[in-house]
VEXDOKE-698395 format. One record per residue: residue in one letter; x, y, z of N, C-alpha, C in turn. Coordinates in steps of 0.2 Angstrom, whole numbers, padded with zeros to 4 digits, always signed. Example, Ala and Ser with C-alpha at 12.3 -4.5 7.8 and 13.67 -1.06 7.14 Angstrom:
% residues 2
a+0066-0028+0039+0062-0022+0039+0066-0016+0039/s+0064-0011+0035+0068-0005+0036+0064+0000+0039/
% end
This chain:
% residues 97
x+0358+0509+0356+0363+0507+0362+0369+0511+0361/x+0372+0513+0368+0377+0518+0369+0382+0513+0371/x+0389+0514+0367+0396+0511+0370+0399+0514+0376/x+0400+0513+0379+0403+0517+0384+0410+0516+0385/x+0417+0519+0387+0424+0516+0389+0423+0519+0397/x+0427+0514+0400+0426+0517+0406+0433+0516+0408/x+0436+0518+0413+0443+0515+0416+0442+0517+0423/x+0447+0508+0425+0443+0508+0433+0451+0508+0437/x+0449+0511+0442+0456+0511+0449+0453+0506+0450/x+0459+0500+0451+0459+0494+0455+0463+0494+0461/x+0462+0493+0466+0468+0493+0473+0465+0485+0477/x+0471+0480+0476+0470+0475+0480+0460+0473+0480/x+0460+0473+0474+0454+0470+0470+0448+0474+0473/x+0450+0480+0476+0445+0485+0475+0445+0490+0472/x+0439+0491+0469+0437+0499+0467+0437+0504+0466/x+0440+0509+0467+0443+0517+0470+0437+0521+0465/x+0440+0520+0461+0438+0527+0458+0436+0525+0450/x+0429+0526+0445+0429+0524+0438+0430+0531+0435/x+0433+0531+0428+0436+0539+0426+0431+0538+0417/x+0432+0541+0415+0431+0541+0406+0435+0542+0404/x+0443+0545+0406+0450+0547+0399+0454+0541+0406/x+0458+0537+0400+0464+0533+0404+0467+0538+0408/x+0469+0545+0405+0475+0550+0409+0473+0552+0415/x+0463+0551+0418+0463+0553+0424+0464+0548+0428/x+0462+0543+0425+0464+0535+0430+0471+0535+0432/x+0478+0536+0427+0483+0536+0428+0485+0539+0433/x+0483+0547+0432+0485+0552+0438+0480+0549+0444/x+0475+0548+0442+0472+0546+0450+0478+0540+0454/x+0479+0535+0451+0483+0529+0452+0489+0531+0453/x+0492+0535+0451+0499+0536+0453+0496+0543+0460/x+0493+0545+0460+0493+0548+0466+0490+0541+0473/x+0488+0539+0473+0486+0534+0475+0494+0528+0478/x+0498+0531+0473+0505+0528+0474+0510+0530+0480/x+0508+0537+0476+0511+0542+0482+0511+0543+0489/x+0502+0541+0489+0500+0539+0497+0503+0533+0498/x+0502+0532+0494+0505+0521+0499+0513+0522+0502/x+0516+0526+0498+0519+0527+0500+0523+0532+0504/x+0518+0537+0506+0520+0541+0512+0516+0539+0518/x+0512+0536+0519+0509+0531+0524+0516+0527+0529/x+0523+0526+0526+0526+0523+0532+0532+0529+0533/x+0531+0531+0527+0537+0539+0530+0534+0540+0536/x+0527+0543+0535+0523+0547+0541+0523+0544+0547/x+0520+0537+0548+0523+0533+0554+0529+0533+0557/x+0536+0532+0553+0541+0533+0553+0544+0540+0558/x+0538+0543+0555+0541+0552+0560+0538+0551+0567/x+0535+0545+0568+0530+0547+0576+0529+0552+0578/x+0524+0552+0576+0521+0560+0577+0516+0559+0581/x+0515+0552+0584+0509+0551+0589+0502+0551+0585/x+0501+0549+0579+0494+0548+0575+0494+0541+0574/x+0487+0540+0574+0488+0532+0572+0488+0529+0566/x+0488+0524+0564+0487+0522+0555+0482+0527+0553/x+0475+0526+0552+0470+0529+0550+0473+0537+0549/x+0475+0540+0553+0477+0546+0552+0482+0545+0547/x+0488+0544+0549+0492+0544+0544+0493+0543+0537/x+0485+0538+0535+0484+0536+0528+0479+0542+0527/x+0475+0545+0530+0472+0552+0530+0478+0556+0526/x+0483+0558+0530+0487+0565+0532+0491+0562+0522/x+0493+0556+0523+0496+0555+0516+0492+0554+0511/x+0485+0553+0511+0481+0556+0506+0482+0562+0502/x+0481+0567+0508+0479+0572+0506+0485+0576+0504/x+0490+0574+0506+0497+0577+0505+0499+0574+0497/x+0496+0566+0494+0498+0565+0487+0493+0569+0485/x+0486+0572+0486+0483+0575+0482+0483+0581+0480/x+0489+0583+0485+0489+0591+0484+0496+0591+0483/x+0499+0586+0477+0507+0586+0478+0511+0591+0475/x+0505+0596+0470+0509+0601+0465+0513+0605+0472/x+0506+0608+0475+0504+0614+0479+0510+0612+0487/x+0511+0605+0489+0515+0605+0493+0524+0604+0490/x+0525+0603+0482+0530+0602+0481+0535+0610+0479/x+0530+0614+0478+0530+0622+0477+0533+0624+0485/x+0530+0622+0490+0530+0624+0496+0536+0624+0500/x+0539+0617+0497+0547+0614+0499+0551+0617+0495/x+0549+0620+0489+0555+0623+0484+0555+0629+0488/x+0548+0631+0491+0550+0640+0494+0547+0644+0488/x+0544+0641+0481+0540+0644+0477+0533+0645+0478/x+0531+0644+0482+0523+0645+0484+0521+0646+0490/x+0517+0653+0491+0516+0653+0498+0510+0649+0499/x+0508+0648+0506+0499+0644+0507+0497+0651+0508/x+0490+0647+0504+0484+0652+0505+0483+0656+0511/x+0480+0660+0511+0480+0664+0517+0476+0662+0524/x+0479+0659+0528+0473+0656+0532+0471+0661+0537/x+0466+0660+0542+0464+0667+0546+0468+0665+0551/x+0469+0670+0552+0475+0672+0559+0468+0674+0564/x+0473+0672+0572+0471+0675+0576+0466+0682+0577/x+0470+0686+0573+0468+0691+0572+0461+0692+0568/x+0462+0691+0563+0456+0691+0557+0451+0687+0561/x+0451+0682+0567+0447+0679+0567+0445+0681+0574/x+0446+0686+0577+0444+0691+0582+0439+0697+0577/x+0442+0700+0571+0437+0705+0569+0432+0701+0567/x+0433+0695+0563+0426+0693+0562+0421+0692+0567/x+0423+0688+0573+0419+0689+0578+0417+0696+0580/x+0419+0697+0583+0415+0704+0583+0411+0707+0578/x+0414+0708+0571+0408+0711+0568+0399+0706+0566/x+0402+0699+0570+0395+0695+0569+0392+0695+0576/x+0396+0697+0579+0393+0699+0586+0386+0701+0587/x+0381+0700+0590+0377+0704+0593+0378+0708+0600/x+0374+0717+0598+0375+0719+0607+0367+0721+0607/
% end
């Protein structure tokens, strides 16, 4: 018989997420914070999205908080997204004539 440890994210007596090391649970859980709380920042800028989005949009912004804390210092640029451009040669070269 195998012991197992397990560590659970609890949020208002649910489940989020089970981990193996406490240290992912904690980062998981304090990211988890960080959404809670830019969920009323975001609403607060009316931006015309509703709840749902908002808790989306602050999701993804705790989970990607190195990469967007880098971006506000002006230390990091975003990945290269396709431009306009790039996304005219691609078309064409998948073109059929």
């Amino acid at each position: 018989m195998a012991v197992i440890t397990q560590f659970v994210v609890l949020r208002e007596g649910v489940e989020k997420m089970t981990f193996i090391s406490k240290k992912e649970a904690d980062a998981y859980d304090k990211m988890l914070d960080i959404s809670d709380n830019l969920v009323p920042f975001l609403i607060k800028a009316d931006l015309g999205l509703d709840e749902n989005k908002c808790e989306q949009l602050a999701f993804y912004l705790a989970n990607n908080k190195d990469e967007l804390s880098n971006l506000l210092k002006g230390i990091v640029q975003v990945k290269n997204a396709p431009t306009a451009k790039t996304k005219k040669t691609a078309a064409k070269s998948t073109s059929v004539e």
